[in-house]
C-alpha positions as a Python dict, from the first residue, in 0.01 Angstrom:
ca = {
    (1, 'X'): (0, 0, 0),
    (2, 'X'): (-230, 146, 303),
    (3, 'X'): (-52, 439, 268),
    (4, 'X'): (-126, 499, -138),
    (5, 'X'): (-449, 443, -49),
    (6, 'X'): (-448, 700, 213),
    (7, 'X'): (-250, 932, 10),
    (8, 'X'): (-519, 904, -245),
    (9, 'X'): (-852, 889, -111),
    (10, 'X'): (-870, 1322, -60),
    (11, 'X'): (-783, 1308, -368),
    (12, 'X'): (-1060, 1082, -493),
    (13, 'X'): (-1344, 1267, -261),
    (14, 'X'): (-1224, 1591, -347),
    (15, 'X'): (-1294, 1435, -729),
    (16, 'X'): (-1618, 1304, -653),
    (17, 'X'): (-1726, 1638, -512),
    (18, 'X'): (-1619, 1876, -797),
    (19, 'X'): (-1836, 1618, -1022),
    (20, 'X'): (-2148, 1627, -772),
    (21, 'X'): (-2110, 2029, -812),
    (22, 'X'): (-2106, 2043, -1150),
    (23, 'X'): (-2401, 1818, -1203),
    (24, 'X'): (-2584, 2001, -983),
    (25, 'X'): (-2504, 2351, -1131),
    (26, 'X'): (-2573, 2198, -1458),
    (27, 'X'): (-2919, 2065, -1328),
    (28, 'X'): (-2972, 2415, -1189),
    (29, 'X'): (-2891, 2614, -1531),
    (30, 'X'): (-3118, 2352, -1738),
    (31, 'X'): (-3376, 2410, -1469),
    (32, 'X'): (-3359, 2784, -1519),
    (33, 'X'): (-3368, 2766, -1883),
    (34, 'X'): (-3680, 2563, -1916),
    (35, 'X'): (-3881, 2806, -1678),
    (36, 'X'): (-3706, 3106, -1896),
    (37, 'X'): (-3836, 2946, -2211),
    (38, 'X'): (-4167, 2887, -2041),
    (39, 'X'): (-4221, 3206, -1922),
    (40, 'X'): (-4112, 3371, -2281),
    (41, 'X'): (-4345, 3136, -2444),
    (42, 'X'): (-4716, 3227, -2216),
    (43, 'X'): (-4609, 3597, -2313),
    (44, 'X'): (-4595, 3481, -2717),
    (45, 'X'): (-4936, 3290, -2663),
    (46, 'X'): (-5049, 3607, -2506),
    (47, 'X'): (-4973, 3838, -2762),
    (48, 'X'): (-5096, 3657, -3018),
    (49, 'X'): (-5441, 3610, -2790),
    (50, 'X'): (-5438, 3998, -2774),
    (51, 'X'): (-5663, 4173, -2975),
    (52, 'X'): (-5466, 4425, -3183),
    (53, 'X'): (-5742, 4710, -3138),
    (54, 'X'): (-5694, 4660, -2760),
    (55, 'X'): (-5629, 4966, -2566),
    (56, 'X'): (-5387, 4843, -2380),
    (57, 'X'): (-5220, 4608, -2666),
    (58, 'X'): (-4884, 4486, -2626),
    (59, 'X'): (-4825, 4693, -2276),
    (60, 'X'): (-5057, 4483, -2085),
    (61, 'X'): (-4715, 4313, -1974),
    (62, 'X'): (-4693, 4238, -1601),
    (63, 'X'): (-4490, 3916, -1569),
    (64, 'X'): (-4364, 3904, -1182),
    (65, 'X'): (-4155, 3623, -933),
    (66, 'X'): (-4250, 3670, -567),
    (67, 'X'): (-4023, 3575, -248),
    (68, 'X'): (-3760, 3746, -423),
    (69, 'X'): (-3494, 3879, -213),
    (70, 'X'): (-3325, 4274, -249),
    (71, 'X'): (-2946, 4277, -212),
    (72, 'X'): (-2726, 4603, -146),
    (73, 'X'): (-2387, 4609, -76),
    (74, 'X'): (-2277, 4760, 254),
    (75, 'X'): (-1985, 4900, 354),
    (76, 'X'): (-1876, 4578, 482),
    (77, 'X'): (-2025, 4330, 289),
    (78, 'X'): (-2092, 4268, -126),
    (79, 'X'): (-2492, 4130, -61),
    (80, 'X'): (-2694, 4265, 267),
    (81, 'X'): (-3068, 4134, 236),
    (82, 'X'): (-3268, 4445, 284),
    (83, 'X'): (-3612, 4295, 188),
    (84, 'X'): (-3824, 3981, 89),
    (85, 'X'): (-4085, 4071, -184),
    (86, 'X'): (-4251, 4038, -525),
    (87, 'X'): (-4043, 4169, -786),
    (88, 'X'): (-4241, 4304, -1111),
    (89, 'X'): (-4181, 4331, -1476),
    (90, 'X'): (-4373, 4600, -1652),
    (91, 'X'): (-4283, 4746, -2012),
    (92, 'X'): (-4125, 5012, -1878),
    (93, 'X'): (-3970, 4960, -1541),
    (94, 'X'): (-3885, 4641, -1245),
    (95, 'X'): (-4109, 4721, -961),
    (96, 'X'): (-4015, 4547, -633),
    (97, 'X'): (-4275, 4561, -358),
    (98, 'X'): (-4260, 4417, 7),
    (99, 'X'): (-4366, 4532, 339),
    (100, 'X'): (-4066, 4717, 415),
    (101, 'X'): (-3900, 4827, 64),
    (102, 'X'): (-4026, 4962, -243),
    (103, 'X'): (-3783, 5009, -583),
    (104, 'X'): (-3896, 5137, -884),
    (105, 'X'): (-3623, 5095, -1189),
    (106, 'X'): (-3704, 5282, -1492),
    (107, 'X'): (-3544, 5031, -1781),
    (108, 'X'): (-3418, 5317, -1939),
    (109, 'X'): (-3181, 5373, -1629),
    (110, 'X'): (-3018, 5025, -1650),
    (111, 'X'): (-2580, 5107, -1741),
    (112, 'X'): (-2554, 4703, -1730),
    (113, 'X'): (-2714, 4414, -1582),
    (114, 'X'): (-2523, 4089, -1481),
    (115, 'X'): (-2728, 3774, -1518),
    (116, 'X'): (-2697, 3496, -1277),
    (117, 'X'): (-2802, 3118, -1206),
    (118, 'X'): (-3059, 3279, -969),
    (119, 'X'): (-3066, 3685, -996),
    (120, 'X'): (-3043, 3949, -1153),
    (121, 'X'): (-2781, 4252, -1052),
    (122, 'X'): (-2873, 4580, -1153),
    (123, 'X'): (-2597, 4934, -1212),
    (124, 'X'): (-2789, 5232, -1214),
    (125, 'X'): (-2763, 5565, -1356),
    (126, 'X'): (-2698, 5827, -1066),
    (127, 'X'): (-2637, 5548, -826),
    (128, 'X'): (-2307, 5420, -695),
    (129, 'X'): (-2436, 5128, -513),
    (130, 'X'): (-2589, 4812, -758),
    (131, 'X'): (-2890, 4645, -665),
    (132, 'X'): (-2867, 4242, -659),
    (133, 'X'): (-3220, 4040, -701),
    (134, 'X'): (-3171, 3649, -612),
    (135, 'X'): (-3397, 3362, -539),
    (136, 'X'): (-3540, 3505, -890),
    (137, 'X'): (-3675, 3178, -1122),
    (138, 'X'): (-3595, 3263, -1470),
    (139, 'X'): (-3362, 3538, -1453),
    (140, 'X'): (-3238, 3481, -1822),
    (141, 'X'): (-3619, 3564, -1897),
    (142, 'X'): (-3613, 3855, -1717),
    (143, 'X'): (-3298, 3978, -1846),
    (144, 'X'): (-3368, 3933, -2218),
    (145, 'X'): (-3738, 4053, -2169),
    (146, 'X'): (-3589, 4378, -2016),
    (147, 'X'): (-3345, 4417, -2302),
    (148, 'X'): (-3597, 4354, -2553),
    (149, 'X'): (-3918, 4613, -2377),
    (150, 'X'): (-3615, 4858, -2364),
    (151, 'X'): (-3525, 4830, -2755),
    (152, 'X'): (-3943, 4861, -2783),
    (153, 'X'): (-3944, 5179, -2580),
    (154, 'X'): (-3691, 5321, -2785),
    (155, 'X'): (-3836, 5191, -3119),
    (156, 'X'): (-4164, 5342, -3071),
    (157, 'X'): (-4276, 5516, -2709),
    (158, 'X'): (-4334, 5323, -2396),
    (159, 'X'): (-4743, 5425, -2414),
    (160, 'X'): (-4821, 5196, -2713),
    (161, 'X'): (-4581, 4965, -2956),
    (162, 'X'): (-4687, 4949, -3278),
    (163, 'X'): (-4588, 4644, -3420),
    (164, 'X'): (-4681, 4355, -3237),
    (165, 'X'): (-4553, 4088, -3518),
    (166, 'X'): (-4209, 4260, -3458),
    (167, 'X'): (-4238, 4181, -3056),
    (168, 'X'): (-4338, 3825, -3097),
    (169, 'X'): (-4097, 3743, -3333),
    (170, 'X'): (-3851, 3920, -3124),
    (171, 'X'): (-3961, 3702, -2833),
    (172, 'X'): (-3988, 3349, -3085),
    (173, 'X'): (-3606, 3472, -3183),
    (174, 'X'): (-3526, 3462, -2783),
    (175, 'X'): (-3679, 3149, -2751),
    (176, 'X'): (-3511, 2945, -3000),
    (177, 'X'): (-3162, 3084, -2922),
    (178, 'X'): (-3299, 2963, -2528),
    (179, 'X'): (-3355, 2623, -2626),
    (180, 'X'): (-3034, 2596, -2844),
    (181, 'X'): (-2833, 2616, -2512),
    (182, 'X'): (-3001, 2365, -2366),
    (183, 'X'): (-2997, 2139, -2593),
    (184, 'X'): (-2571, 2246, -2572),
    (185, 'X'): (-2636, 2106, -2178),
}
């Protein structure tokens, strides 16, 4: 009977610790969508707040995560941590700034972006090598605000958007499909 039990107890851990993972991951990804949804919503109560004769309007976007770390792939490795900084979303481009690198990424040069628990990684137009942001809170913000400024920018110019109603309910459409999966955690 020792022997079962022996026989069985990996087993068992190995069982206990897929279950502790998955909590935790799950944990993580409601985590990141409440902070997504948060962040999407201060930009609706901001646009609404904005006066529409403003001159700066709807671009007076700057929404921006600092201690977030730049990734390249090296020859020898898939993530190298070239920098520590502040990474910034304008309505036009990322801007990452730190005392030793400086990126600027023009939306309209983003092929694909993948989204993860804690990044963002970036393919570029005329550039083989990707660029990987992590220890990023609210990624999924970031990645569906940068789809939707891009669609803007393309809709009307990237100096002034025209229909603010449009971008909020844009962003209110975002937010609801947000909270639907997690609600579906």
């Amino acid at each position: 009977m020792e022997w079962l039990i022996g026989l069985a107890l990996p087993f068992i851990i190995f069982g206990i610790s897929n279950i502790t993972s998955e909590n935790k991951r799950l944990r993580l990804q409601k985590t990141e969508l409440e902070h997504s949804i948060k962040t999407i919503e201060n930009i609706i109560n901001l646009q609404k707040n904005t006066p529409q004769n403003s001159e700066n309007g709807t671009l007076d976007i700057n929404i921006y995560a600092p201690n977030v770390e730049l990734n390249e792939p090296s020859s020898r490795q898939e993530f190298v941590k070239k920098a520590v900084g502040t990474l910034h979303l304008h309505h036009d481009e990322f801007i990452f700034l730190s005392t030793t690198q400086t990126r600027n990424i023009k939306l309209s040069n983003i092929i694909k972006t993948d989204l993860f628990l804690d990044g963002l990684r970036f393919y570029l137009k005329n550039r083989q090598k990707t660029i990987t942001f992590t220890n990023l809170d609210g990624p999924t913000a970031y990645f569906h605000l940068m789809n939707l400024f891009n669609t803007m920018n393309q809709k009307y110019s990237t100096y002034r958007w025209e229909d603010n109603e449009y971008f909020i309910s844009e962003l209110t459409s975002i937010v609801e499909k947000l909270k639907t999966k997690l609600d579906k955690l």
